[in-house]
Backbone as a printed PyTorch tensor [residue, N CA C, xyz], in Angstrom:
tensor([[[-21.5790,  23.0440,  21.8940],
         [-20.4660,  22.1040,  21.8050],
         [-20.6970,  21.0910,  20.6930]],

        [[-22.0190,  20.9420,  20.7070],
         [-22.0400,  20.1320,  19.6210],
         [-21.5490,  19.8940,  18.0220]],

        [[-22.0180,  21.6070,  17.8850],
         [-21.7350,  21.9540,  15.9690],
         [-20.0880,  22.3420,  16.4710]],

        [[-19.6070,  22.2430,  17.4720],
         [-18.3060,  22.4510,  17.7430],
         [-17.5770,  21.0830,  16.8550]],

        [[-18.1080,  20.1890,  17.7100],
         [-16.8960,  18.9670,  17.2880],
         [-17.6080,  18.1060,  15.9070]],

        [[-18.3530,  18.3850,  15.5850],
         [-19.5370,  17.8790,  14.2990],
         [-18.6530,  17.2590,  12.8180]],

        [[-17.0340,  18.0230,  12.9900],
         [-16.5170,  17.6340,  12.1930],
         [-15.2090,  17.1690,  12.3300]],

        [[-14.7950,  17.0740,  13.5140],
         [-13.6820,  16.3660,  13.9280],
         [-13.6520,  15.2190,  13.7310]],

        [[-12.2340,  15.1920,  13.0070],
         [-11.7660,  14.1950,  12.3260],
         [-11.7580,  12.7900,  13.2530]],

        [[-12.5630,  12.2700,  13.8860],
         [-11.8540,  10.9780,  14.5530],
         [-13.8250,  10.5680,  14.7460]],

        [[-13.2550,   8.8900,  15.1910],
         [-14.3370,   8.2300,  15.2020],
         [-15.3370,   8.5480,  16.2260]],

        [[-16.6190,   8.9000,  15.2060],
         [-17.6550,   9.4590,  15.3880],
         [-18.8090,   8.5030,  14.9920]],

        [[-19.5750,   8.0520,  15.9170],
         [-20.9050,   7.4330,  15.6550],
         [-22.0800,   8.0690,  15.0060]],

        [[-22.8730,   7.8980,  13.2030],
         [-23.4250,   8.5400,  13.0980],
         [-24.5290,   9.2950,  13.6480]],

        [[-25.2620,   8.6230,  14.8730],
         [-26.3370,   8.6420,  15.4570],
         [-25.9680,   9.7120,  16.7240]],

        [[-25.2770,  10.0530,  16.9950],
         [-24.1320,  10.7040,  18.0560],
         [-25.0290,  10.1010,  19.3490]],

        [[-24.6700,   8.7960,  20.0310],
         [-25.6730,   8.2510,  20.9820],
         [-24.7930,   8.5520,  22.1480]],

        [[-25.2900,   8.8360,  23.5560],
         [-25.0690,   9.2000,  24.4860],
         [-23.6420,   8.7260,  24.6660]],

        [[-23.2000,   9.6300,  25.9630],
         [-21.8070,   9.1340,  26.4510],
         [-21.6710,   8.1060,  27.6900]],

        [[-21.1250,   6.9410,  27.2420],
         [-21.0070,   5.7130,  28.0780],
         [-21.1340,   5.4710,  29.3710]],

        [[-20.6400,   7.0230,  30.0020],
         [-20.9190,   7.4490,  31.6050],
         [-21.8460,   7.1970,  32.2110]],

        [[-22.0970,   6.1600,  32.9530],
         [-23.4650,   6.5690,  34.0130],
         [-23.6450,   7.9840,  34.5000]],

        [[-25.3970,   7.9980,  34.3320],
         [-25.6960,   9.3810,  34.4340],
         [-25.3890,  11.1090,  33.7650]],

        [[-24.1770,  10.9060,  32.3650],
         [-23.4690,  11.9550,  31.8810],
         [-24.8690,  12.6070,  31.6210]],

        [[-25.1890,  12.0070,  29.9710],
         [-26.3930,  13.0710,  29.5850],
         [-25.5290,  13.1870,  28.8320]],

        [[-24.6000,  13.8100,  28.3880],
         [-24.1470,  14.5460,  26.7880],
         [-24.0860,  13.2440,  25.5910]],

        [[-23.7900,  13.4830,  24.8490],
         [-23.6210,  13.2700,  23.3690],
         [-22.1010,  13.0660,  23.7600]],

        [[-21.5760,  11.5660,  22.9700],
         [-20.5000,  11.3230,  22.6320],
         [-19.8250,  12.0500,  21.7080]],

        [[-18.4900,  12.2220,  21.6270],
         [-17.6750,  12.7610,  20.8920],
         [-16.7110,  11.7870,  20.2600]],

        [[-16.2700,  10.9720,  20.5650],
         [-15.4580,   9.9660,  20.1710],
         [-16.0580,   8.7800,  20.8900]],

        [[-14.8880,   7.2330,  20.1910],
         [-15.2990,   6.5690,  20.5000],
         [-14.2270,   5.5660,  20.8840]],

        [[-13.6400,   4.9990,  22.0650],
         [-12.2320,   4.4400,  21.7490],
         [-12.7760,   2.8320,  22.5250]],

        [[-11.7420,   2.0940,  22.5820],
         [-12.0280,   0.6220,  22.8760],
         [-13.6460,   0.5600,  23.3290]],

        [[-14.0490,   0.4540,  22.2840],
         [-15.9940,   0.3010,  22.3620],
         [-16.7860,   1.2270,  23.2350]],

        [[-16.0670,   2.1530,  23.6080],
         [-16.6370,   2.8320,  25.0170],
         [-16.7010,   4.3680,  23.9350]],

        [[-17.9890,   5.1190,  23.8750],
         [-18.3660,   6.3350,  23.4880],
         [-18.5480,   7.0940,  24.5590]],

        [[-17.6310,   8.2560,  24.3930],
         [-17.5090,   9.3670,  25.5050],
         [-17.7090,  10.3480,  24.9650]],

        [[-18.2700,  11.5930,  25.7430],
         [-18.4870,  12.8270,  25.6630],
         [-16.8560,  13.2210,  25.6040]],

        [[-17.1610,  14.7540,  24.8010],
         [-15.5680,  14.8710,  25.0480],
         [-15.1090,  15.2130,  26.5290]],

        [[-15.7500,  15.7440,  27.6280],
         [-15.3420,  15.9790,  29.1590],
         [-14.6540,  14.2910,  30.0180]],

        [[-15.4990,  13.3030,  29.1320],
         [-15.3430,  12.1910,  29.8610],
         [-13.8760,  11.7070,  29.1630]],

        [[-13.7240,  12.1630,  27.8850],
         [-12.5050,  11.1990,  27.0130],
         [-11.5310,  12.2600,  28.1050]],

        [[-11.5140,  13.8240,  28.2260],
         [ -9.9830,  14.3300,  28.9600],
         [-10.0120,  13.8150,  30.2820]],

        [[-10.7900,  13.1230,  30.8180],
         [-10.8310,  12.9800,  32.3170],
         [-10.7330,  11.5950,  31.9570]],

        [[-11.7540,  10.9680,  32.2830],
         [-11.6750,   9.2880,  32.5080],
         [-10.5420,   8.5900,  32.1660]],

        [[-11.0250,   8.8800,  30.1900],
         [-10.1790,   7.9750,  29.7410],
         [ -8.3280,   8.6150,  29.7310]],

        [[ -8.3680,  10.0540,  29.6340],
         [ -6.5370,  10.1730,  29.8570],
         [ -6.3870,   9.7240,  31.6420]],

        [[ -7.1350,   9.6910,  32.3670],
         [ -6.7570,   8.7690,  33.8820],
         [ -6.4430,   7.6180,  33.5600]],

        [[ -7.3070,   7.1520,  32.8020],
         [ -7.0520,   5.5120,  32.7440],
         [ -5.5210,   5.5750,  31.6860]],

        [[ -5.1200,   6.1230,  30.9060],
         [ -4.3330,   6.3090,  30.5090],
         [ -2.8560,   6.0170,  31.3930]],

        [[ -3.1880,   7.0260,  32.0160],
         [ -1.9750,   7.2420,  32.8580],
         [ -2.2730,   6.3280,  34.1270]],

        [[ -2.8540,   5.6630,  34.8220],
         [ -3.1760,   4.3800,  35.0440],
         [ -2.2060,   3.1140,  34.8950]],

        [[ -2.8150,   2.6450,  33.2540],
         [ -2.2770,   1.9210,  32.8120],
         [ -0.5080,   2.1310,  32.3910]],

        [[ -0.3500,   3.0320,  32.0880],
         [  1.6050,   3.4030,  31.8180],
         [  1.9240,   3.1820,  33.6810]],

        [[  1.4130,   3.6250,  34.7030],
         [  2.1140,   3.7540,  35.6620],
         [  2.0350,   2.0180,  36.3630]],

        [[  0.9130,   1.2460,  35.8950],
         [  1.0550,  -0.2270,  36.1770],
         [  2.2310,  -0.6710,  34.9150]],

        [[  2.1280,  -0.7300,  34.3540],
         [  3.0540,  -1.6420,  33.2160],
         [  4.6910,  -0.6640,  33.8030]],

        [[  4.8930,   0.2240,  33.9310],
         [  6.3480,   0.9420,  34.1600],
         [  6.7960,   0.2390,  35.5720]],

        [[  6.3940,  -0.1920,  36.9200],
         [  6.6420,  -1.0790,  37.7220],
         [  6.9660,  -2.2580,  37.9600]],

        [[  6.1890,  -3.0150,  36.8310],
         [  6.3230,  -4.3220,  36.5210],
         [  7.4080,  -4.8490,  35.7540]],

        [[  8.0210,  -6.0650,  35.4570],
         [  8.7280,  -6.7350,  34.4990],
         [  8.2840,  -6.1540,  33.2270]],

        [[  8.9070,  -6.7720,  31.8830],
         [  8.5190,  -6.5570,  31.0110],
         [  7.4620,  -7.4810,  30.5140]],

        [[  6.3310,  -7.2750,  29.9630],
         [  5.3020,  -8.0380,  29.8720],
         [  4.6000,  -7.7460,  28.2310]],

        [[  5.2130,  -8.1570,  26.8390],
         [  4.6980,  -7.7950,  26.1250],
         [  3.6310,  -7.8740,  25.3990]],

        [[  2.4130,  -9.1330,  25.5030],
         [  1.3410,  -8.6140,  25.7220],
         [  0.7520,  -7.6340,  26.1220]],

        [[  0.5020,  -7.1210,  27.7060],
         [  0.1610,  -6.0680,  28.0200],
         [  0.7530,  -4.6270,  27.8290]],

        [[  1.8180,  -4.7530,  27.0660],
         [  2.8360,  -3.2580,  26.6510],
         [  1.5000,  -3.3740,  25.2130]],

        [[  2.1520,  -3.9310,  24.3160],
         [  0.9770,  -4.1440,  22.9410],
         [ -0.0590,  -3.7740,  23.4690]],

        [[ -1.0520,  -4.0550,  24.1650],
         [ -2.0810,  -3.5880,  24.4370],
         [ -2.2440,  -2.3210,  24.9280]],

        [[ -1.5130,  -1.9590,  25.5990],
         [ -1.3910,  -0.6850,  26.1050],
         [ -0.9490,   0.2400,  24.9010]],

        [[ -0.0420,   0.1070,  24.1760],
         [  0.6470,   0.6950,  23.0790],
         [ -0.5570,   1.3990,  22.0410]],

        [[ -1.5470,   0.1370,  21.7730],
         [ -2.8820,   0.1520,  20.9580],
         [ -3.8650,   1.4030,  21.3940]],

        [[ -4.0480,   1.1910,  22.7360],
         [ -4.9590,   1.7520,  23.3330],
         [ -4.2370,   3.6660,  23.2560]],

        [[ -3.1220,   3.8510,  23.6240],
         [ -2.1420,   4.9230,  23.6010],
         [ -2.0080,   5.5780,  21.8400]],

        [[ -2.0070,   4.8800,  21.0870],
         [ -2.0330,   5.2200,  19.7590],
         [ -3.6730,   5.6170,  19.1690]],

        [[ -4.3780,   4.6890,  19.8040],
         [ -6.0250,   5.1300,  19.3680],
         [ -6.4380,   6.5100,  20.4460]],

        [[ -5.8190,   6.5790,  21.3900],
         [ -6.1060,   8.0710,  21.8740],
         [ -5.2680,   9.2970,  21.8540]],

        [[ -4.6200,   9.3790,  21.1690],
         [ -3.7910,  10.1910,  20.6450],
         [ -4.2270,  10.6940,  19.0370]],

        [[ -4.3570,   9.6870,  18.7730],
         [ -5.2540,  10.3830,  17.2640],
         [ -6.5840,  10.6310,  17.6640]],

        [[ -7.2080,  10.4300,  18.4680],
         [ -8.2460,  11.2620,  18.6990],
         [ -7.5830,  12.8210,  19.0450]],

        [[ -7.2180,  12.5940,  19.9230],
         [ -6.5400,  14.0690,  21.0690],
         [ -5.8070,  14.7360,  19.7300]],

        [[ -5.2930,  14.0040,  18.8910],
         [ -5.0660,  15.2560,  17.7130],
         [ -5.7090,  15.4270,  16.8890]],

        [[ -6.6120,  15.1070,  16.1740],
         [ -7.7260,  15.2640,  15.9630],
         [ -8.5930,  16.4630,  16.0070]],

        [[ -8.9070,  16.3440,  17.3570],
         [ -9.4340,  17.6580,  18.1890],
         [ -8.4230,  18.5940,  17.9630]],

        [[ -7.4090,  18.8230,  18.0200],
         [ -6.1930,  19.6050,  18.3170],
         [ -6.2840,  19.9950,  16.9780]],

        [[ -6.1000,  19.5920,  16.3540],
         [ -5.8520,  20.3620,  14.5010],
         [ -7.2410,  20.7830,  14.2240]],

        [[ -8.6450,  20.4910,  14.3740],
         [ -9.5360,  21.0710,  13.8510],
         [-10.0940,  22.1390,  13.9280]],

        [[-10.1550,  23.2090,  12.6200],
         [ -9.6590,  24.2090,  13.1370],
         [-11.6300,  24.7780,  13.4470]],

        [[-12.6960,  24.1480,  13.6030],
         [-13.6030,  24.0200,  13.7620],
         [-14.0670,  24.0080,  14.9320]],

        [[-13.4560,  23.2660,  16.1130],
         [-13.7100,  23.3340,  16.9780],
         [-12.7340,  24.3830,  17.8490]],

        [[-13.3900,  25.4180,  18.5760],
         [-12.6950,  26.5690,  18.9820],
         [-13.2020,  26.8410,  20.4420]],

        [[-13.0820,  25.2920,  20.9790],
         [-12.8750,  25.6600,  22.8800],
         [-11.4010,  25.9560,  23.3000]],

        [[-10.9430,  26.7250,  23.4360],
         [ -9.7580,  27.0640,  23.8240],
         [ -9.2630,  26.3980,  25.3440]],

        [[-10.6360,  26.5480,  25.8730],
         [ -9.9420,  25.6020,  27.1660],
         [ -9.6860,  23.9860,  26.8690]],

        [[-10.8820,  23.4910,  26.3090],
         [-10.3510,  22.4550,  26.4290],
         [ -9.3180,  22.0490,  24.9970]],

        [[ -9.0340,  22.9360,  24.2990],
         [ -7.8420,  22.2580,  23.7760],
         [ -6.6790,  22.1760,  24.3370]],

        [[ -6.2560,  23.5980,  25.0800],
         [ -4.7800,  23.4780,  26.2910],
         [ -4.8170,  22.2420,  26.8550]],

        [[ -6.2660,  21.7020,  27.3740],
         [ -5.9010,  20.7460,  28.0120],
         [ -6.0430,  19.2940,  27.3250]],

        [[ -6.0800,  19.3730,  26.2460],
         [ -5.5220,  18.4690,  25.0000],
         [ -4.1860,  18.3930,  24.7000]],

        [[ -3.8530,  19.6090,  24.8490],
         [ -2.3470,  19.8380,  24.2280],
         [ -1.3900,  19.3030,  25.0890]],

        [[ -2.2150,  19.5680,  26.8910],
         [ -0.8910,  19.4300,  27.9880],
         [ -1.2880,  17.6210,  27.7610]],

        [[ -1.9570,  16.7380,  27.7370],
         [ -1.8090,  15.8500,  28.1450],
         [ -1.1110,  14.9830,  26.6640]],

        [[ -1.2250,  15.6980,  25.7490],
         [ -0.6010,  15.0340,  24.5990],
         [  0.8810,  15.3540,  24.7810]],

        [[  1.0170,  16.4490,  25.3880],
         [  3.0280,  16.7780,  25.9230],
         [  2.8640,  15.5700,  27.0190]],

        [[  2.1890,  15.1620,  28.0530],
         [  2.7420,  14.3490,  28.5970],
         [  2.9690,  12.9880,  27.9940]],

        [[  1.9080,  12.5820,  27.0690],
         [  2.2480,  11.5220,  26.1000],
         [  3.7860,  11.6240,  25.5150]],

        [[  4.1790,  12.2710,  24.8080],
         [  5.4380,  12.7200,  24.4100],
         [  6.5430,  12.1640,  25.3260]],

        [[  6.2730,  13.0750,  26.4070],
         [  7.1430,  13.0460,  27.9130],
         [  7.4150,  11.7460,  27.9960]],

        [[  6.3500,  10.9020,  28.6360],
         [  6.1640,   9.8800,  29.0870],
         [  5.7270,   8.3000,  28.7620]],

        [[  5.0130,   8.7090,  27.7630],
         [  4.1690,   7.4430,  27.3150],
         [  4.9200,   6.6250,  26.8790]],

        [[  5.9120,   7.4950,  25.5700],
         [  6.6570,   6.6960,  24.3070],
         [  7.4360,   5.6450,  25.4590]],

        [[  7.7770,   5.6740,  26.9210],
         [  9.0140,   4.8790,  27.3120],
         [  9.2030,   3.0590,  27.6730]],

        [[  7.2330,   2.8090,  27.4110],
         [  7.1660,   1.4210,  27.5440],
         [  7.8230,   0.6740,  26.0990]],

        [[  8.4790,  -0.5720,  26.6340],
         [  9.0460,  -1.8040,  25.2760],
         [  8.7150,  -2.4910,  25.7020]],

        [[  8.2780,  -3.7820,  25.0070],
         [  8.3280,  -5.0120,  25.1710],
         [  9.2890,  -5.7590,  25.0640]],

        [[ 10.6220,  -5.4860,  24.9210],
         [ 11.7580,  -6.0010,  25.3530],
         [ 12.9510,  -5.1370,  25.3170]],

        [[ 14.0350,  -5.5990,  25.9540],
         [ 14.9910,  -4.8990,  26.1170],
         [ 15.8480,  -3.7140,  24.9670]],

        [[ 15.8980,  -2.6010,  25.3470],
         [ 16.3650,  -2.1430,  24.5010],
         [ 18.3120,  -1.8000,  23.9610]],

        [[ 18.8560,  -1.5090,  23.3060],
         [ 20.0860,  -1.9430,  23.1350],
         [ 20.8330,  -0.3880,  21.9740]],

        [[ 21.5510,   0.5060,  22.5510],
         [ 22.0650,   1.4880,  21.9960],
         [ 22.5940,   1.4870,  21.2280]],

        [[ 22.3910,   1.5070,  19.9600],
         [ 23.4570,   0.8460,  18.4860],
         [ 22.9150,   1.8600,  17.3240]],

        [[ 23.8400,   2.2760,  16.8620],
         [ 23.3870,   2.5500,  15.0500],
         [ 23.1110,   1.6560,  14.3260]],

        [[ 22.0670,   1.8460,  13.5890],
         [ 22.1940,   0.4190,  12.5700],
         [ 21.5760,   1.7750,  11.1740]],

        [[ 22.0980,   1.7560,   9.9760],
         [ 21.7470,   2.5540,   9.0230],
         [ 20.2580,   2.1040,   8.3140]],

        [[ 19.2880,   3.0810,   8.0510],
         [ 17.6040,   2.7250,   7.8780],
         [ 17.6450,   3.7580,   6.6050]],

        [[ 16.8130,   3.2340,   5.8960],
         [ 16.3190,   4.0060,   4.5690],
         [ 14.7520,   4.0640,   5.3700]],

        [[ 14.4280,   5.0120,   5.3810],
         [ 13.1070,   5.3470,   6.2640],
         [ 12.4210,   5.8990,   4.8680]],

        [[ 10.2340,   5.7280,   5.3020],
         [  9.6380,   6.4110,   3.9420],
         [  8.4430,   6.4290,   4.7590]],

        [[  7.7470,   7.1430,   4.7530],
         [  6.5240,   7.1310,   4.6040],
         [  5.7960,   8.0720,   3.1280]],

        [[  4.4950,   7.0970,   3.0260],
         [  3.9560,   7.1660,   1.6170],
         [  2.3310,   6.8490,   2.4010]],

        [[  2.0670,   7.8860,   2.2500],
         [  0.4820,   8.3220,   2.0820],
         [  0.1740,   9.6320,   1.5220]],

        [[ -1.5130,   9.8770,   1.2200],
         [ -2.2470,  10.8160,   0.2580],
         [ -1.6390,  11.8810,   0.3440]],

        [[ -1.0830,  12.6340,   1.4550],
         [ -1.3000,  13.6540,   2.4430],
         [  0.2620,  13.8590,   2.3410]],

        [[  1.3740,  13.0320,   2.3300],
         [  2.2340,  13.4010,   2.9040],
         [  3.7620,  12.2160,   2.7050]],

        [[  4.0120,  12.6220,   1.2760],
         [  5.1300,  11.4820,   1.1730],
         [  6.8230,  11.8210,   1.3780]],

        [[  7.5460,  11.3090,   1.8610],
         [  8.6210,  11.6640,   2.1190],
         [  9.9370,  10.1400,   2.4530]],

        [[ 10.6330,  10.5200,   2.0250],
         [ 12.0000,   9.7350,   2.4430],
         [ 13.3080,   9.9130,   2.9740]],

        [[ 13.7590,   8.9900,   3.7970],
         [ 15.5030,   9.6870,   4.2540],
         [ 16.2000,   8.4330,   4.6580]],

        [[ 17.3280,   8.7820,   4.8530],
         [ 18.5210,   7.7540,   4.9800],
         [ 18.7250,   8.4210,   6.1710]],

        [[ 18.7510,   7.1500,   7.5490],
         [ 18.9010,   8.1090,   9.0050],
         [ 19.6650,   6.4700,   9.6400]],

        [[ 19.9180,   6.3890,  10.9260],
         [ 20.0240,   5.3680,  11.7610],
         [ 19.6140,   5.3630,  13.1000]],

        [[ 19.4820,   4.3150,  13.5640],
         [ 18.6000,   4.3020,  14.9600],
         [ 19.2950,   4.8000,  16.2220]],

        [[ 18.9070,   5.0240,  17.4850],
         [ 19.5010,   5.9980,  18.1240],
         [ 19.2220,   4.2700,  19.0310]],

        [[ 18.5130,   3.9680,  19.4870],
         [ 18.1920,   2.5120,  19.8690],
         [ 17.7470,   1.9230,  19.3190]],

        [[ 17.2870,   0.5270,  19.6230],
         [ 16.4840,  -0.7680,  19.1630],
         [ 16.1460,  -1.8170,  20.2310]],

        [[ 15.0500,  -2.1740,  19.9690],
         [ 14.9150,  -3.1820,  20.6280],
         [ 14.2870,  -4.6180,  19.2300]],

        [[ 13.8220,  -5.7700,  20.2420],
         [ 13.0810,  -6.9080,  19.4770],
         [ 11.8500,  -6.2160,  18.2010]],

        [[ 11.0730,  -5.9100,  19.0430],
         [  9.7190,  -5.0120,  18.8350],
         [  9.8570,  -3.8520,  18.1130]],

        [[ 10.4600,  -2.8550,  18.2180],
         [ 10.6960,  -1.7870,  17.6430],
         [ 12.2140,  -0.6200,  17.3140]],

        [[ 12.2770,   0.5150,  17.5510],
         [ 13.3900,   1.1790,  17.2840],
         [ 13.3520,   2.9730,  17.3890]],

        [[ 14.2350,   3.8420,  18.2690],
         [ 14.2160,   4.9160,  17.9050],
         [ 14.9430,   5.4290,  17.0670]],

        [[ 14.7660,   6.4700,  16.1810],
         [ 15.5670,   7.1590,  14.8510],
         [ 15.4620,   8.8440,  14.6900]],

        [[ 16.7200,   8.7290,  14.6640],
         [ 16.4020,  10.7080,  14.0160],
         [ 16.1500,  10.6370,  13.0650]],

        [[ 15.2280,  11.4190,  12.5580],
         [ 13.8690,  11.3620,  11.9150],
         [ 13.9140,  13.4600,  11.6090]],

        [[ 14.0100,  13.7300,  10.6000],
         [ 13.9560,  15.1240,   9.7730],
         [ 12.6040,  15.4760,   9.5760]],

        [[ 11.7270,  14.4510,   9.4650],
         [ 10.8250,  14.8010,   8.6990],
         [  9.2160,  14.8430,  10.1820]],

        [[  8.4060,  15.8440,  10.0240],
         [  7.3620,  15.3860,  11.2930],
         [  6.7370,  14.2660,  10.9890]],

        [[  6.1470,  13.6110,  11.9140],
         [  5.4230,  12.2860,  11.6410],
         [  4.3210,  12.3650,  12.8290]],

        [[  2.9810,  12.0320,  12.5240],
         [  2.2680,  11.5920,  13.1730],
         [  1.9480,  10.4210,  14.0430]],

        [[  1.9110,  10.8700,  15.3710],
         [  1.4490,   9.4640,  16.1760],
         [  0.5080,   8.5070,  15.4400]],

        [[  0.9880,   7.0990,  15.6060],
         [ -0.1210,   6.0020,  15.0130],
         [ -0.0300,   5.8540,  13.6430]],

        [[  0.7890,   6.9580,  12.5030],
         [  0.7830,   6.5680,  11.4270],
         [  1.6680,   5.6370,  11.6210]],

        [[  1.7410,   5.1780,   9.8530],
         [  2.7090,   3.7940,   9.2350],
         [  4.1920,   4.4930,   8.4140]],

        [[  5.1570,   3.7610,   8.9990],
         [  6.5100,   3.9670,   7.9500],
         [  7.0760,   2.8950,   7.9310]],

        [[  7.5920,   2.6410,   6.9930],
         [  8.6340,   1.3370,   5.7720],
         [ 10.0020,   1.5010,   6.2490]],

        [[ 10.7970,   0.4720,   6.8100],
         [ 11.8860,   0.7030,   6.6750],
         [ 12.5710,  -0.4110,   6.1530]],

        [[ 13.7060,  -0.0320,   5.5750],
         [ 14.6230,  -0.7140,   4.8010],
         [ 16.1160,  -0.8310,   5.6640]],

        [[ 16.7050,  -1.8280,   5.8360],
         [ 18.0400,  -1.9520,   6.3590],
         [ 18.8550,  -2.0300,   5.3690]],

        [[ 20.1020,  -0.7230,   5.3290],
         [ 21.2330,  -0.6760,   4.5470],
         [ 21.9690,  -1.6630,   4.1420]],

        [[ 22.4080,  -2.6270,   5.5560],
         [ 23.2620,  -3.4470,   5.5790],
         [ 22.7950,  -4.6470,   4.4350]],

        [[ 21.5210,  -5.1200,   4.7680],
         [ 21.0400,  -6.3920,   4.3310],
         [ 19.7030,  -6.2450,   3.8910]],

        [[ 19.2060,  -4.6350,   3.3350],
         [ 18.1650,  -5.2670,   2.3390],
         [ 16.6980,  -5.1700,   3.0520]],

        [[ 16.4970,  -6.1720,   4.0920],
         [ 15.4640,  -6.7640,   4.5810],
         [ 14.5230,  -5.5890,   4.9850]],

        [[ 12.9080,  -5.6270,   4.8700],
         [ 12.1710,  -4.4280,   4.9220],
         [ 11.0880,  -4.8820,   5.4450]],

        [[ 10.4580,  -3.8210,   6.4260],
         [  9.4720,  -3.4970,   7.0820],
         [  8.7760,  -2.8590,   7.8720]],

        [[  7.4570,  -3.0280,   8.1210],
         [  6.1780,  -1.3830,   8.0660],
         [  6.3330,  -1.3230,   9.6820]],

        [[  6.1580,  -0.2720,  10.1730],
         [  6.1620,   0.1380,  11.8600],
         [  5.2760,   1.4780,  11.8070]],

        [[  4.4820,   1.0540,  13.4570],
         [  4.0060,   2.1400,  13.6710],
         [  4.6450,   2.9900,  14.5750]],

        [[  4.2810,   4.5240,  14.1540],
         [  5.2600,   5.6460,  15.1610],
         [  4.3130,   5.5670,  16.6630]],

        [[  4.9330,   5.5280,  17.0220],
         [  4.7630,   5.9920,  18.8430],
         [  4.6250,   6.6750,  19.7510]],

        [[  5.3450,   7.1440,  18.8790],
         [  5.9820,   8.9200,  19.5610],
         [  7.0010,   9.4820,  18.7710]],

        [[  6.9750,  10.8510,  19.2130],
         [  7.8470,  11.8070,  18.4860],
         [  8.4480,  13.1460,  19.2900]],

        [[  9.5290,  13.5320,  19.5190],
         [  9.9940,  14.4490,  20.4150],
         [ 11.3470,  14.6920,  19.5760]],

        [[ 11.4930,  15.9580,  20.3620],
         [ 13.0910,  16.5280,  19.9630],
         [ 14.0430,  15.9640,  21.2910]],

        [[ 15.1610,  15.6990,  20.8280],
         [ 16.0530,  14.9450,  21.8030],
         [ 16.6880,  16.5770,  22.1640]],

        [[ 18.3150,  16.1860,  23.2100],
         [ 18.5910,  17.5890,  23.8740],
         [ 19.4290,  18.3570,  22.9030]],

        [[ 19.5840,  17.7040,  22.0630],
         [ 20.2910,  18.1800,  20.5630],
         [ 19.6050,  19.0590,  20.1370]],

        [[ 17.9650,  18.8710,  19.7700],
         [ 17.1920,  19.6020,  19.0250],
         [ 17.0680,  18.5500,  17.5310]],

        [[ 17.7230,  17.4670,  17.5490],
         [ 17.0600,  16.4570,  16.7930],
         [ 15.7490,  15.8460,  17.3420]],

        [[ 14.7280,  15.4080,  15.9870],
         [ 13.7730,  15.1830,  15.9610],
         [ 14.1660,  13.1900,  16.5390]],

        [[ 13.4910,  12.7170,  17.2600],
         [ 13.4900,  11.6370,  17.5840],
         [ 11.8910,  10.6490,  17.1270]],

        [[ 11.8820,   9.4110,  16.5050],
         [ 10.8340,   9.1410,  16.4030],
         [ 10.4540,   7.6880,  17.2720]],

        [[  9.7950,   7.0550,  17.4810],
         [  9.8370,   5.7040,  17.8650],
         [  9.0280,   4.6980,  17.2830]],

        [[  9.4620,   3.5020,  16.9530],
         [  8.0690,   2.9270,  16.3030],
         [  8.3670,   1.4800,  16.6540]],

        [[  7.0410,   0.7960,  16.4440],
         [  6.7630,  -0.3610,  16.9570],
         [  6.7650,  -1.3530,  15.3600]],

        [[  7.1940,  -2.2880,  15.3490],
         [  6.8850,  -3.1970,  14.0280],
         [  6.2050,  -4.1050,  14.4430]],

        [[  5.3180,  -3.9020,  12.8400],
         [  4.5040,  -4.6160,  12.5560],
         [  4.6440,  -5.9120,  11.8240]],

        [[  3.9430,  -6.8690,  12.5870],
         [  4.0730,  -7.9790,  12.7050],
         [  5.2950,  -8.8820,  12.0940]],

        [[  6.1470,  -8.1940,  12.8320],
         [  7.4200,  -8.8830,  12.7410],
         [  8.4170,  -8.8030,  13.5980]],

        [[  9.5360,  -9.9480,  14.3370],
         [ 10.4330,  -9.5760,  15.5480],
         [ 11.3720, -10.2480,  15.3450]],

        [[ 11.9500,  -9.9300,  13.3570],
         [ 13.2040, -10.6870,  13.4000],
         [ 14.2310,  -9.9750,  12.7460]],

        [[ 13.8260,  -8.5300,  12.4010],
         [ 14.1260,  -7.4910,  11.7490],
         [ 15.5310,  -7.1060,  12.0320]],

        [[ 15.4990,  -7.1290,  13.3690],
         [ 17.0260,  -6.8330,  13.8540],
         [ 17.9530,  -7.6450,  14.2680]],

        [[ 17.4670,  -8.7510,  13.9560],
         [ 18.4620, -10.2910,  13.9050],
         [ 18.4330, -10.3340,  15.5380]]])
């Protein structure tokens, strides 16, 4: 397992020092809110605590501190979990299915926390993302919005946790958001969601 994950793309301690578990014994594989896990402990523990935390915050009021935090924590394990999932290096077949099913439930489920109310409106977006790997642009509008963020049909795939630019048609005004999630709506349009960054005045 080891020369398995040796090159997977996600944060890796050079020293590969044990997994955080009392009593595990293996070698960490990743490493998420300061805690280094074997990979058995990241599909178990930490996707429990995962789903944990979405099923406390989905009961409660809206609380956007703890959505943000949760949001963080949901975006840093998801790029791990894909990570694993694209490398074509590591070839456990079991445990990638069970990478794959809990990243469909992310999809499913995760994207549905906001930190504030959300509100069904078009508003017209010049959308971009621009990195090494993968540049692209489109003229789309939002399917919702809220304070915090916004969903959009979206043509193009996008990765959980990356960064995209948006521009408002109406008035100009621009700024960076992270994606959230990504699913096909019942259309078979691509849906994206993203959170903005450090800003909550975007949508007047």
């Amino acid at each position: 397992m080891a020369s398995q994950i040796q090159s997977v793309g996600v944060q890796q301690t050079p020293e590969r020092n044990p997994c955080s578990v009392e009593l595990c014994g293996e070698r960490s594989a990743v490493e998420i809110e300061a805690r280094e896990l074997c990979l058995d402990h990241f599909l178990s523990i930490s996707f429990q605590e995962l789903q944990t935390r979405y099923e406390s915050l989905r009961r409660q009021e809206c609380d956007p501190a703890a959505t943000a935090a949760f949001n963080d924590f949901l975006a840093s394990w998801v790029g791990h979990a894909q990570g694993l999932v694209e490398d074509s290096q590591f070839e456990d077949k079991e445990r990638k299915a069970r990478l794959r099913e809990a990243l469909l439930w992310v999809s499913k489920t995760g994207r549905s926390l906001r930190r504030s109310p959300r509100v069904e409106t078009a508003v017209r977006v010049w959308l971009r993302r621009d990195d090494s790997r993968r540049t692209w642009e489109e003229d789309t509008w939002t399917a919702n919005l809220s304070r915090h963020g916004a969903a959009f049909v979206c043509r193009h795939p996008v990765e959980i946790g990356g960064t995209v630019f948006l521009m408002r048609k109406d008035k100009g005004s621009r700024a960076a958001a992270q994606v959230v999630y990504s699913r096909l709506d019942s259309e078979g349009r691509r849906l994206i969601g993203v959170k903005l960054i450090d800003r909550d005045d975007f949508w007047d």
